[in-house]
C-alpha positions in Angstrom: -23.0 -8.8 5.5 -22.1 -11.5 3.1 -18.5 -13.2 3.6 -15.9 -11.6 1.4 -14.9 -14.6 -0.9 -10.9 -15.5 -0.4 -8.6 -15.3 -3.2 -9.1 -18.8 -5.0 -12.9 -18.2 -5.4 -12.7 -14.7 -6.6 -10.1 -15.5 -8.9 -10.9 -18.6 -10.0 -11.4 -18.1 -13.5 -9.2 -14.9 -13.8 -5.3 -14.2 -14.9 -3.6 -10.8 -14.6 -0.7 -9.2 -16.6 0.5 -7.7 -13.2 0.8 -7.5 -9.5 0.5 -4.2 -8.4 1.6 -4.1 -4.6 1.1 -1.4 -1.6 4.2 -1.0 0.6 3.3 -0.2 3.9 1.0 -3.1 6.0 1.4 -5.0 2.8 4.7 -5.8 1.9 6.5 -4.7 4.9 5.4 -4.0 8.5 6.8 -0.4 9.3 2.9 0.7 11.4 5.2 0.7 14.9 7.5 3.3 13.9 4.9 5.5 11.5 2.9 5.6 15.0 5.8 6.8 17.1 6.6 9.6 14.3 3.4 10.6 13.6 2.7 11.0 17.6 5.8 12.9 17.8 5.3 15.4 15.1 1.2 15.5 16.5 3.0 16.8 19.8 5.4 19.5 17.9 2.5 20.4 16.3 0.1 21.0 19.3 -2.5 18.5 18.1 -4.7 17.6 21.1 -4.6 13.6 21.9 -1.3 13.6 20.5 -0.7 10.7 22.9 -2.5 8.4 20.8 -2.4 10.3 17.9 -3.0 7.7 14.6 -3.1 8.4 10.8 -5.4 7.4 7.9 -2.7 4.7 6.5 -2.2 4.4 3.1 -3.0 8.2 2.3 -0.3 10.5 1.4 1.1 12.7 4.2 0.5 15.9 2.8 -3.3 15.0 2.1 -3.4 14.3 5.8 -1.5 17.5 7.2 -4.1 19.8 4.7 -6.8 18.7 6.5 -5.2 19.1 10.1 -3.0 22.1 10.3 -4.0 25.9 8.3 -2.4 26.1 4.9 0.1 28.3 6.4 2.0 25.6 8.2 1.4 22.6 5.6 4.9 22.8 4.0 6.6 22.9 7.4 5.1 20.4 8.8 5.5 18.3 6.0 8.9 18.5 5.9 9.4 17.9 9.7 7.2 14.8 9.3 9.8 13.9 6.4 12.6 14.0 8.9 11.3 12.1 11.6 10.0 9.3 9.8 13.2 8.7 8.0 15.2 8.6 11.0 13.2 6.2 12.7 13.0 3.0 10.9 13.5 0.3 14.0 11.6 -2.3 13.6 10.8 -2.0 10.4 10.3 -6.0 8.9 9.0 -7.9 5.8 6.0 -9.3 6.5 5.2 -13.4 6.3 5.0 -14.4 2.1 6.6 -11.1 1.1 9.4 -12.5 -0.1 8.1 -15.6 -2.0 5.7 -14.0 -3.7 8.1 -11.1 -5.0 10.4 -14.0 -6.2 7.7 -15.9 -7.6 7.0 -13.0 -10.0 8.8 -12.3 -13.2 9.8 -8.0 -12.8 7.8 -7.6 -15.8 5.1 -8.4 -14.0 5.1 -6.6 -10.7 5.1 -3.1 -9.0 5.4 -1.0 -5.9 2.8 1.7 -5.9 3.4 3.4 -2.5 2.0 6.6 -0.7 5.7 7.0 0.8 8.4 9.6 -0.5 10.9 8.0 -2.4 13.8 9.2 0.1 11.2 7.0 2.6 10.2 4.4 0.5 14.3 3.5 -0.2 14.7 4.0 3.5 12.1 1.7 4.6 13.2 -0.9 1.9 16.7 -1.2 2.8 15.4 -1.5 6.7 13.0 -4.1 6.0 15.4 -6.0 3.5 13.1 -5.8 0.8 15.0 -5.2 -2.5 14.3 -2.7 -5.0 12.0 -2.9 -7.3 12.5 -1.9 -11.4 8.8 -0.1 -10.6 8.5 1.9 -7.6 5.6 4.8 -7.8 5.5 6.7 -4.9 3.9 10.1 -3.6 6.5 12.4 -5.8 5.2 10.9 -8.8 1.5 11.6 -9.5 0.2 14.8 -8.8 -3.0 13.2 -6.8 -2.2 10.2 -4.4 -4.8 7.4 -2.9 -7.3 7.5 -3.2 -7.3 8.6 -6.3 -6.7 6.1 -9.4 -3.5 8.3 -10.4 -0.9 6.2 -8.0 -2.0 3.0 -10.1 -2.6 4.4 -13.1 1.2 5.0 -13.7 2.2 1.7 -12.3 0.3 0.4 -15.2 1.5 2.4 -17.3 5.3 2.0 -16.5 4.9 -1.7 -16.4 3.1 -1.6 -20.3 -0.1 -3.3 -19.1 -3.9 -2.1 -19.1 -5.2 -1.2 -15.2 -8.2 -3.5 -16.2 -5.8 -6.9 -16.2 -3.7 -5.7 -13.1 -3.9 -7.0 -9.4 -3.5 -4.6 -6.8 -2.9 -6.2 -2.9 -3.4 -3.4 -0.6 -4.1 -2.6 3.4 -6.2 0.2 3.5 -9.5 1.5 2.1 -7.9 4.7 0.3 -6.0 2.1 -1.3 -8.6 -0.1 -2.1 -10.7 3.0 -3.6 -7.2 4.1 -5.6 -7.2 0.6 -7.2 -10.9 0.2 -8.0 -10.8 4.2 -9.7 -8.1 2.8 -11.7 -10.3 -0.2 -12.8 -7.9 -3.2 -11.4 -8.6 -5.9 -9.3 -8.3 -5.3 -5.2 -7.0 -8.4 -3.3 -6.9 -6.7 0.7 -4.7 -8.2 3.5 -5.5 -7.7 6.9 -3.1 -6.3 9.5 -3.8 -2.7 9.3 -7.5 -3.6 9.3 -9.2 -6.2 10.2 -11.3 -8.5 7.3 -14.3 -6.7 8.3 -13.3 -3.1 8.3 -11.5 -4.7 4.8 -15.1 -6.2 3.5 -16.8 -3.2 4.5 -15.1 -0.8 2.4 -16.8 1.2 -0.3 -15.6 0.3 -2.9 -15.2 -3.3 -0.9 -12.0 -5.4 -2.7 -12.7 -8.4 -4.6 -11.0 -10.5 -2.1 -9.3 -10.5 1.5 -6.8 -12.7 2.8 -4.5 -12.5 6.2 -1.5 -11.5 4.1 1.3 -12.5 1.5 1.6 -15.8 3.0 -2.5 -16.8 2.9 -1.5 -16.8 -1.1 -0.1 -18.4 -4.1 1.1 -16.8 -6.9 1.7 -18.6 -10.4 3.1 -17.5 -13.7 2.0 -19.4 -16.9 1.3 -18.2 -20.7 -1.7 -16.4 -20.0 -1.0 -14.7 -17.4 -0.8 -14.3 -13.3 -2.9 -16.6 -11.1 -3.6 -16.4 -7.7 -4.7 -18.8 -5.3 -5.4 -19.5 -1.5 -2.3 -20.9 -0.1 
């Protein structure tokens, strides 16, 4: 498999209007405490493995729940998932470049598009120390989450820019196919995945980097550039 090319040669010659940004294994480390809730509720539930229960990250929990549990116990389990993952928020942390490249960027120019509630996604902001955002789309919002384009699609849309001239950094492959259905740009960071489960997507991202911190982000009159730190 040919090497995914980093962020300066994919980018090279391109600007963006916008930085669309995953939460969860991108902006902020919260993987530790989605593990211990999800085990927990796969225990309540009487999921076999339960133990070492792990989730599909970056897909909305409901989307996960329908294809585990009859339809019958969706909405309860749902909302006990809710619960638990909003009481347990310890460790919780920004990851490394998170915070300069949030700065770096004019709010005109950038977006959370999360798979999180937004009772969750406040919760796991304020834990983490990551301030909010003036564009936050999360789960409530768009009636079909990653991996289709709809999550993106609006973050576009609420930021005034066309999904074709937008740059979305994201951890996971349904994110990375919710980015590329919406036509923008996919710059993946590792941590989640590795670079090669990252590279091997379908649809693969343009580019993958280690994270936040592997990248440079500059603002000038035409636009966003991004390049390898």
């Amino acid at each position: 498999m040919p090497a995914t090319p980093t962020p300066g040669s994919a980018f090279a010659d391109r600007t963006f209007d916008a930085v669309l940004f995953d939460m969860d294994g991108t902006l902020i480390d919260s993987v530790p405490a989605v593990d211990r809730s999800w085990r927990r509720w796969a225990a309540e539930q009487g999921l076999p493995g339960a133990e070492d229960f792990t989730i599909q990250h970056g897909t909305p929990a409901r989307s996960l729940i329908a294809r585990l549990l009859p339809a019958d116990r969706v909405d309860a389990a749902y909302e006990r998932i809710q619960e638990l993952e909003l009481v347990d928020n310890e460790g919780v942390t920004m990851l490394a470049g998170t915070a300069d490249a949030l700065a770096t960027l004019p709010v005109e120019h950038q977006a959370i598009v999360t798979s999180c509630t937004r009772p969750l996604a406040e919760a796991r902001m304020a834990a983490s120390g990551l301030a909010a955002r003036s564009v936050v789309v999360t789960a409530e919002d768009v009636e079909h989450g990653k991996p289709a384009p709809d999550p993106f699609l609006l973050g576009a849309e609420r930021l005034g820019v066309d999904p074709a001239r937008c740059l979305v950094v994201e951890d996971a492959p349904a994110g990375i196919a919710s980015a590329r259905a919406a036509g923008c740009a996919v710059l993946a960071v590792t941590g989640t995945h590795s670079a090669a489960e990252l590279a091997g997507a379908s649809p693969a991202p343009d580019a993958v980097a280690t994270g936040l911190d592997a990248v440079r982000f500059a603002v000038g009159p035409d636009g966003v550039r991004v390049t390898d730190a």
